[in-house]
PyMOL Python script that loads the backbone (N, CA, C, O; Angstrom):
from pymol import cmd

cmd.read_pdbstr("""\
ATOM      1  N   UNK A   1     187.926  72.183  79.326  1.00  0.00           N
ATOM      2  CA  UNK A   1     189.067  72.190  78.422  1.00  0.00           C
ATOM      3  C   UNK A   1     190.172  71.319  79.018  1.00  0.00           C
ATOM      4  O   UNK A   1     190.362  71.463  80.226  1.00  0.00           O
ATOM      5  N   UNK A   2     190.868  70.512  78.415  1.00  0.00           N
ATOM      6  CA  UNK A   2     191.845  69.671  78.470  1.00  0.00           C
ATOM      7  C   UNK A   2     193.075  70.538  78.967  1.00  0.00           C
ATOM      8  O   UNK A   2     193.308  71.660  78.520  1.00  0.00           O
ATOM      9  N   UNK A   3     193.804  69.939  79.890  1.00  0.00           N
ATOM     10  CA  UNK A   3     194.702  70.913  80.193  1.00  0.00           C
ATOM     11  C   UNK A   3     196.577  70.647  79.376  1.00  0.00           C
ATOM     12  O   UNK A   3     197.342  69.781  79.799  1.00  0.00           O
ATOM     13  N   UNK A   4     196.833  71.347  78.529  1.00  0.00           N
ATOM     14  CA  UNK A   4     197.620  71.488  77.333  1.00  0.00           C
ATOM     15  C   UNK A   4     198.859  71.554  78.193  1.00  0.00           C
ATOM     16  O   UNK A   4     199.078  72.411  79.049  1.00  0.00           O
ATOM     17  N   UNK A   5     199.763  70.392  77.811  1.00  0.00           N
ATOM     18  CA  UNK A   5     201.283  71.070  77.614  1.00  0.00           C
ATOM     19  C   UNK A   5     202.160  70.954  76.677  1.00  0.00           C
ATOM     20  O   UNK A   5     201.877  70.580  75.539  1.00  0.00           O
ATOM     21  N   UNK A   6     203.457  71.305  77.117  1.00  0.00           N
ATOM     22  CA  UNK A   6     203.835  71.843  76.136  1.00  0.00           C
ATOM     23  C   UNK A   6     205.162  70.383  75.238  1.00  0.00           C
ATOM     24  O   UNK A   6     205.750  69.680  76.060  1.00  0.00           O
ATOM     25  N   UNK A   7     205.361  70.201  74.251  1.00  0.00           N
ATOM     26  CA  UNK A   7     206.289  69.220  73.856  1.00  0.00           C
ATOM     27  C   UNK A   7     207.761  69.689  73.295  1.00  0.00           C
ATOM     28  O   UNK A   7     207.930  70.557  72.439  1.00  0.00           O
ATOM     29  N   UNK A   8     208.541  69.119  73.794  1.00  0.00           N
ATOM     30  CA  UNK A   8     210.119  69.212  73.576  1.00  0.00           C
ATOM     31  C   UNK A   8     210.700  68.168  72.995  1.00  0.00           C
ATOM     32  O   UNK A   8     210.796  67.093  73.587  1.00  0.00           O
ATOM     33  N   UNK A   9     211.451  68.478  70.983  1.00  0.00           N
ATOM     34  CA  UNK A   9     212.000  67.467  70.427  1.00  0.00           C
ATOM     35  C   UNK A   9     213.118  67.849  70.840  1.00  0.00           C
ATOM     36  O   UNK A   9     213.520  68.989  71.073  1.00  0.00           O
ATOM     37  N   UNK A  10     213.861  66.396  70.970  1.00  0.00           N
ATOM     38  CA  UNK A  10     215.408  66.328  70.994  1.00  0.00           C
ATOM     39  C   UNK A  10     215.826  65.405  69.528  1.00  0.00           C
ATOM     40  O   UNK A  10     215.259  64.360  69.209  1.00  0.00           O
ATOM     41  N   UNK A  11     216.732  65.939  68.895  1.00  0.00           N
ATOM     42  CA  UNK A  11     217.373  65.479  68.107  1.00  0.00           C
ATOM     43  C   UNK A  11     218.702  64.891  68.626  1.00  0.00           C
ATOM     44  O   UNK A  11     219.321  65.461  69.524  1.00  0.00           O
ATOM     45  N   UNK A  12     219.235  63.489  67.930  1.00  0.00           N
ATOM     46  CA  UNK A  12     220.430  63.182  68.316  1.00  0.00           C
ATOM     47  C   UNK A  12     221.229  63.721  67.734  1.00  0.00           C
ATOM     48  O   UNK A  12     220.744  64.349  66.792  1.00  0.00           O
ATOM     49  N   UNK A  13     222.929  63.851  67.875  1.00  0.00           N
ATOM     50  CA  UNK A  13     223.835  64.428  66.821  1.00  0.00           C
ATOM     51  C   UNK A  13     224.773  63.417  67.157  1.00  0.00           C
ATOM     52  O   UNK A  13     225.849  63.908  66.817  1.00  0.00           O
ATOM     53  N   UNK A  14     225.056  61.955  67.767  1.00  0.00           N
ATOM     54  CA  UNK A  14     225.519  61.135  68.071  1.00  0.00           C
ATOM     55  C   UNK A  14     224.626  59.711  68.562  1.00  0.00           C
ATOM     56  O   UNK A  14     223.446  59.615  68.900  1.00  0.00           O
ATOM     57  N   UNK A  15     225.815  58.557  68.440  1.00  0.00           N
ATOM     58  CA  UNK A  15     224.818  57.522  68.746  1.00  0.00           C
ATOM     59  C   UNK A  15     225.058  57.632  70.144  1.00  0.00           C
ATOM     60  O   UNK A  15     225.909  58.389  70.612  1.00  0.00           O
ATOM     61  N   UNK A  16     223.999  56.564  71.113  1.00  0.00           N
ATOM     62  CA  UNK A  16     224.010  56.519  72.449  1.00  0.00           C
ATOM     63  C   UNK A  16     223.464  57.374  73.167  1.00  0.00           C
ATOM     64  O   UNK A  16     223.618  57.135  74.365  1.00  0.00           O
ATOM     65  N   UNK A  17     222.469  58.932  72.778  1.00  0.00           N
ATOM     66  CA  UNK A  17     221.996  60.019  73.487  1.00  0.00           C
ATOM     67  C   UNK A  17     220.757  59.041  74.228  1.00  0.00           C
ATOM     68  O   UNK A  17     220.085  58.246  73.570  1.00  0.00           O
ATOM     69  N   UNK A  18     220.586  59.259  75.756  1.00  0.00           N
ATOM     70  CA  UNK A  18     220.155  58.894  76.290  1.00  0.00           C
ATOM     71  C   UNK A  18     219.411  60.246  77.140  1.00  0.00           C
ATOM     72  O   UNK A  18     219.897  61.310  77.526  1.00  0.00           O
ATOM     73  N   UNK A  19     217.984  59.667  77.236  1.00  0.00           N
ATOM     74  CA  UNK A  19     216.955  60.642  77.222  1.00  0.00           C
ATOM     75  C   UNK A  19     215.725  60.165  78.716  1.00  0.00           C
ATOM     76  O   UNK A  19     214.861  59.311  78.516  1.00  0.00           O
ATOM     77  N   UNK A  20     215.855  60.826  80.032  1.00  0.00           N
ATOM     78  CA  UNK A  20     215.606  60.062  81.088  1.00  0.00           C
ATOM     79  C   UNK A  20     214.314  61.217  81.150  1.00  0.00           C
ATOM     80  O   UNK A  20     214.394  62.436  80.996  1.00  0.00           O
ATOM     81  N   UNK A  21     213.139  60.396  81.424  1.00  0.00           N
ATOM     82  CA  UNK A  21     211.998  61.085  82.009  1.00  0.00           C
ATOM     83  C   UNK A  21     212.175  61.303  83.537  1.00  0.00           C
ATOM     84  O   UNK A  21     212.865  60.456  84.105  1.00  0.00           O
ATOM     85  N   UNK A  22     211.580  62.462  84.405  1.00  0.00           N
ATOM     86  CA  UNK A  22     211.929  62.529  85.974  1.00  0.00           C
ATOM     87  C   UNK A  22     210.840  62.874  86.408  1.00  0.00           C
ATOM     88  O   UNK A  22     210.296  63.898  85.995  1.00  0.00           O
ATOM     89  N   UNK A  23     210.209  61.962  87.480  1.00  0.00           N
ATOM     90  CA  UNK A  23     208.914  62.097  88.154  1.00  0.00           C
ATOM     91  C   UNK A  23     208.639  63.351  89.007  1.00  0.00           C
ATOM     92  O   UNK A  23     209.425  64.143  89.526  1.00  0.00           O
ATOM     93  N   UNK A  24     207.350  63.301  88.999  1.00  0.00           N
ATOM     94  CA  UNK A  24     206.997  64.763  90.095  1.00  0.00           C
ATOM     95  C   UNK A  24     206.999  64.128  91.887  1.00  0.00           C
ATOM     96  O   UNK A  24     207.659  63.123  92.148  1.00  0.00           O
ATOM     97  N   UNK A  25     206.277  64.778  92.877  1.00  0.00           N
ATOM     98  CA  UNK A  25     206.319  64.554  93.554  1.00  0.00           C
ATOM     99  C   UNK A  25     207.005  64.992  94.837  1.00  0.00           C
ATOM    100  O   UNK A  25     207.639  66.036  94.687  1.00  0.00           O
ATOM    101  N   UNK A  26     207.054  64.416  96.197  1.00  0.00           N
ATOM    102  CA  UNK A  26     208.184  64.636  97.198  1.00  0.00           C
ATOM    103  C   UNK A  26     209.638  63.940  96.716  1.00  0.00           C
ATOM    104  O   UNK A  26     210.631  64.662  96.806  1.00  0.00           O
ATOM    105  N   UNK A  27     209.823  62.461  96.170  1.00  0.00           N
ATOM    106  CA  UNK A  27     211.013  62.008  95.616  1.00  0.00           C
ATOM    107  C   UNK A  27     211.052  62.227  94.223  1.00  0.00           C
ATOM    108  O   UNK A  27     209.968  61.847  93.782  1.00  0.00           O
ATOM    109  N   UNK A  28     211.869  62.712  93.184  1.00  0.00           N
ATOM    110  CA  UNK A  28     212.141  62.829  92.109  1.00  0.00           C
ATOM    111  C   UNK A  28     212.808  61.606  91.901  1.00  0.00           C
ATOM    112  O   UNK A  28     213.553  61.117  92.750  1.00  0.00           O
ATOM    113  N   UNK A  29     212.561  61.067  90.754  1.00  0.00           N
ATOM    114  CA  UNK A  29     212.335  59.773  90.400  1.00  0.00           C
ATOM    115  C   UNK A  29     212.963  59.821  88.769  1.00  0.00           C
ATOM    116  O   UNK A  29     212.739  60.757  88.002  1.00  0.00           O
ATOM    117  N   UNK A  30     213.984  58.326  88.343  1.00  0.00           N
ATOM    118  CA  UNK A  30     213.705  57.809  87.119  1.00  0.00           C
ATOM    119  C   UNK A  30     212.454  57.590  86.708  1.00  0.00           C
ATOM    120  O   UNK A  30     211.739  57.241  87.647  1.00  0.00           O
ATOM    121  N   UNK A  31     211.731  57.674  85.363  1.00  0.00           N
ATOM    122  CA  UNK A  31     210.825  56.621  85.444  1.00  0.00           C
ATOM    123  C   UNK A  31     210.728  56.136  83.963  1.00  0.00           C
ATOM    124  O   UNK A  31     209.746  55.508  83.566  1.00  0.00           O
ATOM    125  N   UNK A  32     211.552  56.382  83.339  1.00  0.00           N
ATOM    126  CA  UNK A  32     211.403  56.359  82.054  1.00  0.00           C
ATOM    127  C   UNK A  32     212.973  56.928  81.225  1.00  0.00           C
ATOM    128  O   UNK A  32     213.509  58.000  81.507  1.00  0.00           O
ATOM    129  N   UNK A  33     213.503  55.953  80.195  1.00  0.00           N
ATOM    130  CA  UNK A  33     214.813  56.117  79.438  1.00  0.00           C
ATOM    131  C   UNK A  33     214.774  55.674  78.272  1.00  0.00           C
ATOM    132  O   UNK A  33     214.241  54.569  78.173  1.00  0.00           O
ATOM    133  N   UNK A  34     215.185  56.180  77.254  1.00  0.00           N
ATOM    134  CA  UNK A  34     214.999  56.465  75.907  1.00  0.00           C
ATOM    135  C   UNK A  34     216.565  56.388  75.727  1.00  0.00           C
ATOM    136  O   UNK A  34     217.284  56.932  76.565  1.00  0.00           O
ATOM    137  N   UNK A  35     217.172  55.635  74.509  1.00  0.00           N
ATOM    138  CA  UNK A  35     218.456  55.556  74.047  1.00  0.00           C
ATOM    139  C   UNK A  35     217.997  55.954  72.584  1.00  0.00           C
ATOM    140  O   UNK A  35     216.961  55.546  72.059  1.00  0.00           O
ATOM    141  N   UNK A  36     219.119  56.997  71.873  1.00  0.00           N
ATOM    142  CA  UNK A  36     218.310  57.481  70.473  1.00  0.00           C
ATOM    143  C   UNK A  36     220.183  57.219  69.838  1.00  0.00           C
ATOM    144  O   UNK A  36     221.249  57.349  70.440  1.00  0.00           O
ATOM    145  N   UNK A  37     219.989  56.968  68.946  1.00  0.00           N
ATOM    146  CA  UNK A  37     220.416  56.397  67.956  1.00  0.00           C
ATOM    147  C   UNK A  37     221.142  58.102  67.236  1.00  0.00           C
ATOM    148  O   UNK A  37     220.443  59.060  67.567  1.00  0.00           O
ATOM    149  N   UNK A  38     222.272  58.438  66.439  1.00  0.00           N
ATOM    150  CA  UNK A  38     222.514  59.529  65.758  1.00  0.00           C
ATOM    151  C   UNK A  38     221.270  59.817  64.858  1.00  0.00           C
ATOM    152  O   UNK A  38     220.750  58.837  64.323  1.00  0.00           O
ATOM    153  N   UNK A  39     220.706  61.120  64.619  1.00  0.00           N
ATOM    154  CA  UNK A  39     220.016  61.857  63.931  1.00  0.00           C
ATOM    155  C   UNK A  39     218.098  60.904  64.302  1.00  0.00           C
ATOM    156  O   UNK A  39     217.102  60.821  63.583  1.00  0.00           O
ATOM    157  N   UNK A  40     218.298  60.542  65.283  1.00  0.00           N
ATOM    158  CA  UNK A  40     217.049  59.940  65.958  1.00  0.00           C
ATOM    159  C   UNK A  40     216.189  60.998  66.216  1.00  0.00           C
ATOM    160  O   UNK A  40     216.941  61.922  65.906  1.00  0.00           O
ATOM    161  N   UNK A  41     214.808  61.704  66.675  1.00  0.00           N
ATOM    162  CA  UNK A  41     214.312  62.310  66.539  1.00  0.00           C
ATOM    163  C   UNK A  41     213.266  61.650  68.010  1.00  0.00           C
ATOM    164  O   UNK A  41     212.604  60.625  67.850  1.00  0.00           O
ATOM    165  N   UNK A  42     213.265  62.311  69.200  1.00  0.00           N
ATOM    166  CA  UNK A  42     212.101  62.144  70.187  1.00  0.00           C
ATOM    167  C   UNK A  42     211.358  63.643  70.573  1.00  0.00           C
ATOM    168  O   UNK A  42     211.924  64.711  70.807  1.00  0.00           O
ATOM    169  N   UNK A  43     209.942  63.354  70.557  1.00  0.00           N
ATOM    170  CA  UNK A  43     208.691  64.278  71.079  1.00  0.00           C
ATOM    171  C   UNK A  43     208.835  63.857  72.421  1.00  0.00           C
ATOM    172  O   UNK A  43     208.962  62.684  72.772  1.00  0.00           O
ATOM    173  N   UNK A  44     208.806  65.083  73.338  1.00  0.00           N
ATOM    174  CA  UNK A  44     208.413  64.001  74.838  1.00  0.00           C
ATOM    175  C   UNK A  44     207.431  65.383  74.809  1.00  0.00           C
ATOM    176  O   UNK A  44     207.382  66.295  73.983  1.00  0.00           O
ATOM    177  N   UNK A  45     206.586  65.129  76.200  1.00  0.00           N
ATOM    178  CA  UNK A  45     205.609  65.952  76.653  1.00  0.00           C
ATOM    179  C   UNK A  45     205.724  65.757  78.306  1.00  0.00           C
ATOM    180  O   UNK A  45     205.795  64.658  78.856  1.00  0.00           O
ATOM    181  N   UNK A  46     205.726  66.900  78.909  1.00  0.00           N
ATOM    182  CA  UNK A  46     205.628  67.132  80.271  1.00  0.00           C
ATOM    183  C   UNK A  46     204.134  67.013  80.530  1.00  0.00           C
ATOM    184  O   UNK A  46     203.167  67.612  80.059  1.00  0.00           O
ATOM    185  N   UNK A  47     204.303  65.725  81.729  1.00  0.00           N
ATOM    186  CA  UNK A  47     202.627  65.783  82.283  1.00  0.00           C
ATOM    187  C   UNK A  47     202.552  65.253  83.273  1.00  0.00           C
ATOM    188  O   UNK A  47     203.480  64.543  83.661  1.00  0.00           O
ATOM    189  N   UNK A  48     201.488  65.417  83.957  1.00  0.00           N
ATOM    190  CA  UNK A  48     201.036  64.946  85.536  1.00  0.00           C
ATOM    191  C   UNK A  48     202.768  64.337  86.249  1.00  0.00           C
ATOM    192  O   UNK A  48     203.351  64.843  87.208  1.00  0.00           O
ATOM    193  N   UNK A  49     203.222  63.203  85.451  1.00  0.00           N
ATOM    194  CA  UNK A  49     203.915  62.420  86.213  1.00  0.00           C
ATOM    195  C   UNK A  49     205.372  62.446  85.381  1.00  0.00           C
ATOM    196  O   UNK A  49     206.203  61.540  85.437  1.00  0.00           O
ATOM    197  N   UNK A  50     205.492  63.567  84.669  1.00  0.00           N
ATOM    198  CA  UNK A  50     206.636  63.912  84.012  1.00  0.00           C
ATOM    199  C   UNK A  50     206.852  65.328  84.328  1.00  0.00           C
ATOM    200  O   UNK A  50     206.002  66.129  83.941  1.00  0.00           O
ATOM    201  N   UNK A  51     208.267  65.906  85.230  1.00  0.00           N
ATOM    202  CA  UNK A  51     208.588  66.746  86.008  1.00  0.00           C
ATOM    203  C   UNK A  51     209.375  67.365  85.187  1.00  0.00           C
ATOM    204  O   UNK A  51     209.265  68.587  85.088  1.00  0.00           O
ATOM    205  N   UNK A  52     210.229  66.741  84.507  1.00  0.00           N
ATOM    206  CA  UNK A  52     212.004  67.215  84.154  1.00  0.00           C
ATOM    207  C   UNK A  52     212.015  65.855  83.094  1.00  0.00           C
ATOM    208  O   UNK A  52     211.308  64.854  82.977  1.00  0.00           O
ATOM    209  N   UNK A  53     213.544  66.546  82.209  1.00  0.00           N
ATOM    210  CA  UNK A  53     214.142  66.071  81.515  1.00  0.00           C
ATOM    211  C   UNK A  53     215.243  66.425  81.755  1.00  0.00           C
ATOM    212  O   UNK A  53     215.727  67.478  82.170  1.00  0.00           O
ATOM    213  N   UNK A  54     215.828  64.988  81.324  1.00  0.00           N
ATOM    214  CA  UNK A  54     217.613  64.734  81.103  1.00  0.00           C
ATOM    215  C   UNK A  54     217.935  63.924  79.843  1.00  0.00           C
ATOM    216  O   UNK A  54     217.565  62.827  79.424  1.00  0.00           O
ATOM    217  N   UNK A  55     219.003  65.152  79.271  1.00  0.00           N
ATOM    218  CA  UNK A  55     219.421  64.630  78.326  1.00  0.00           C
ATOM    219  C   UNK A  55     221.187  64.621  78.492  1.00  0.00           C
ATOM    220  O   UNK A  55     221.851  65.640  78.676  1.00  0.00           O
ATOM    221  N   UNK A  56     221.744  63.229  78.379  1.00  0.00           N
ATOM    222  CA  UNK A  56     223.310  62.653  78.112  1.00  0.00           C
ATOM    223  C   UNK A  56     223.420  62.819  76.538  1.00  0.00           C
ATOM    224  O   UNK A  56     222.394  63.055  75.900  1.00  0.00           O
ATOM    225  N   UNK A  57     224.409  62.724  76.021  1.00  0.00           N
ATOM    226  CA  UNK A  57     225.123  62.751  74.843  1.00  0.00           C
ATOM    227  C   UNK A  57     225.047  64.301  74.346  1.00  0.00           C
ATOM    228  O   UNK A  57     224.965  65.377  74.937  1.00  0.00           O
ATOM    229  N   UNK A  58     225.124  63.839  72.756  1.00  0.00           N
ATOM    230  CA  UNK A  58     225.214  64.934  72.063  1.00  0.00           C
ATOM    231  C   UNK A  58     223.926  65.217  71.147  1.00  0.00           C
ATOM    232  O   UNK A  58     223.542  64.560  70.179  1.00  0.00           O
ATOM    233  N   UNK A  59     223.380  66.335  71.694  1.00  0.00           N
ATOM    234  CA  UNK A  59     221.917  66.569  70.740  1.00  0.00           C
ATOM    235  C   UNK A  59     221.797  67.778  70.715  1.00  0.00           C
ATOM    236  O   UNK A  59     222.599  68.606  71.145  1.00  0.00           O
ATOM    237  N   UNK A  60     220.117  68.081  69.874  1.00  0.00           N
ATOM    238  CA  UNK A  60     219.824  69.578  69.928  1.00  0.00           C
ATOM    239  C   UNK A  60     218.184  69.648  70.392  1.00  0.00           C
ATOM    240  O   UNK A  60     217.366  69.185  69.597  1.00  0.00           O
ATOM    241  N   UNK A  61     217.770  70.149  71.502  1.00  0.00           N
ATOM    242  CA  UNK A  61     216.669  69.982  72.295  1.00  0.00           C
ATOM    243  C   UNK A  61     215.806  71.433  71.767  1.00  0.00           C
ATOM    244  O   UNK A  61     216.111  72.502  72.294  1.00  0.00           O
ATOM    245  N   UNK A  62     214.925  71.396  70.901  1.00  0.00           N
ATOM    246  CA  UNK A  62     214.043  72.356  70.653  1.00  0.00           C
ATOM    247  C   UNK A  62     212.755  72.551  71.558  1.00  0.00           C
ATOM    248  O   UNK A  62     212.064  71.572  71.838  1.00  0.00           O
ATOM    249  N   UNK A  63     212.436  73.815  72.011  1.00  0.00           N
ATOM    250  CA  UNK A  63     211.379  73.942  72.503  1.00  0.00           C
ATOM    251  C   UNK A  63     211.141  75.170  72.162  1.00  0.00           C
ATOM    252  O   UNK A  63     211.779  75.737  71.276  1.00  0.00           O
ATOM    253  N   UNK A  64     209.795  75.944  73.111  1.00  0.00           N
ATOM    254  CA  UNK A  64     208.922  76.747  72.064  1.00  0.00           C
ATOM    255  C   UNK A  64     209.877  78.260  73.265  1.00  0.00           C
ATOM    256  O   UNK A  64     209.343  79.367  73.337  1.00  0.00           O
ATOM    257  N   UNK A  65     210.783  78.060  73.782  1.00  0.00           N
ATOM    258  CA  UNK A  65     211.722  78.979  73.820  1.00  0.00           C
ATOM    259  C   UNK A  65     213.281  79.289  73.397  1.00  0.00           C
ATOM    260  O   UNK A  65     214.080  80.136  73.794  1.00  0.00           O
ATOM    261  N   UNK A  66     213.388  77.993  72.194  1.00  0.00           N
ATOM    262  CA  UNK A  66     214.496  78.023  71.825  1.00  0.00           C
ATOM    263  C   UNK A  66     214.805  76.963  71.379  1.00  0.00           C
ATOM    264  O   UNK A  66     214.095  75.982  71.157  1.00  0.00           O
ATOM    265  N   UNK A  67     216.645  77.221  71.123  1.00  0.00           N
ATOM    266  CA  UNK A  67     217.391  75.933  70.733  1.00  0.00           C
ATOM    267  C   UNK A  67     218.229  75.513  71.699  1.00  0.00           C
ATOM    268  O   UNK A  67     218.899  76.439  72.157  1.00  0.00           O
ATOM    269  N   UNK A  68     218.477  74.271  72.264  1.00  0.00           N
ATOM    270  CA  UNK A  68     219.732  74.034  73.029  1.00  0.00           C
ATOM    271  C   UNK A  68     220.448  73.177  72.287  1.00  0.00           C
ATOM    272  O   UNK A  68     219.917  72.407  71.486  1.00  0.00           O
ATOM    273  N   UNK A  69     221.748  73.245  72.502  1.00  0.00           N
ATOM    274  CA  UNK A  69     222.765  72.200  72.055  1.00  0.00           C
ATOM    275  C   UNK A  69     223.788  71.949  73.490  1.00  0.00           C
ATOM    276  O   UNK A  69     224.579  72.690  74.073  1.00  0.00           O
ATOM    277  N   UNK A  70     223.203  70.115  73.787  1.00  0.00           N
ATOM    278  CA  UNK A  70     224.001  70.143  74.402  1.00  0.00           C
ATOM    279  C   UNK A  70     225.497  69.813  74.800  1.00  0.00           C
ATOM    280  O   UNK A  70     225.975  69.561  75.906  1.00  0.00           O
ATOM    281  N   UNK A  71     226.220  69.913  73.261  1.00  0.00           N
ATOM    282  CA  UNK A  71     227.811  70.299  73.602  1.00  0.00           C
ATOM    283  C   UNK A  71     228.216  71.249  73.156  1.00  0.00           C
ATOM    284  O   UNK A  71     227.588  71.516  72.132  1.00  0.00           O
ATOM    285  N   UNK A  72     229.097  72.074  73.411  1.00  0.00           N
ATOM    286  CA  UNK A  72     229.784  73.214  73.404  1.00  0.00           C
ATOM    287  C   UNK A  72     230.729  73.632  72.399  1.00  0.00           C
ATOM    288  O   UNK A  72     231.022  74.814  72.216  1.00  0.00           O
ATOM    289  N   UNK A  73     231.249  72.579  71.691  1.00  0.00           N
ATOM    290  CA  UNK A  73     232.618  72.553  70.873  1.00  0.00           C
ATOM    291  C   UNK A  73     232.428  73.313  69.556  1.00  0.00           C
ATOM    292  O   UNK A  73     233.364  73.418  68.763  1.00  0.00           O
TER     293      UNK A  73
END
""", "prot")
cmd.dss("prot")
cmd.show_as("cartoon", "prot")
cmd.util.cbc("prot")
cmd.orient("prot")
């Protein structure tokens, strides 16, 4: 069996949300950046060589434990 993970959309709610993939490993690493546009729409998937996510601007990050929004106002 293929080993399954799991995928996290981020929606933009502004232009300029910038969306950084972060490597596994002993050094945690850029390795990958995504600029999304207002009401832009990205799937990412955590795997082998995708550790973490970072998300800048203003969005709403769905996953299969919730909603985040990340501004406050």
């Amino acid at each position: 069996m293929e080993n399954q993970t799991d995928y996290i959309v981020i929606k933009a709610k502004d232009q300029g949300v910038q969306v950084f993939g972060l490597t596994r490993g002993q050094d945690t690493r850029f390795h990958h950046i995504e600029k999304l546009d207002r009401n832009e729409v990205l799937i990412a998937q955590f795997t082998d060589h995708t550790s973490a996510v970072k998300v800048r601007g203003k969005a709403v990050i769905l996953t299969k434990h919730g909603e985040i929004h990340t501004d406050t106002d």
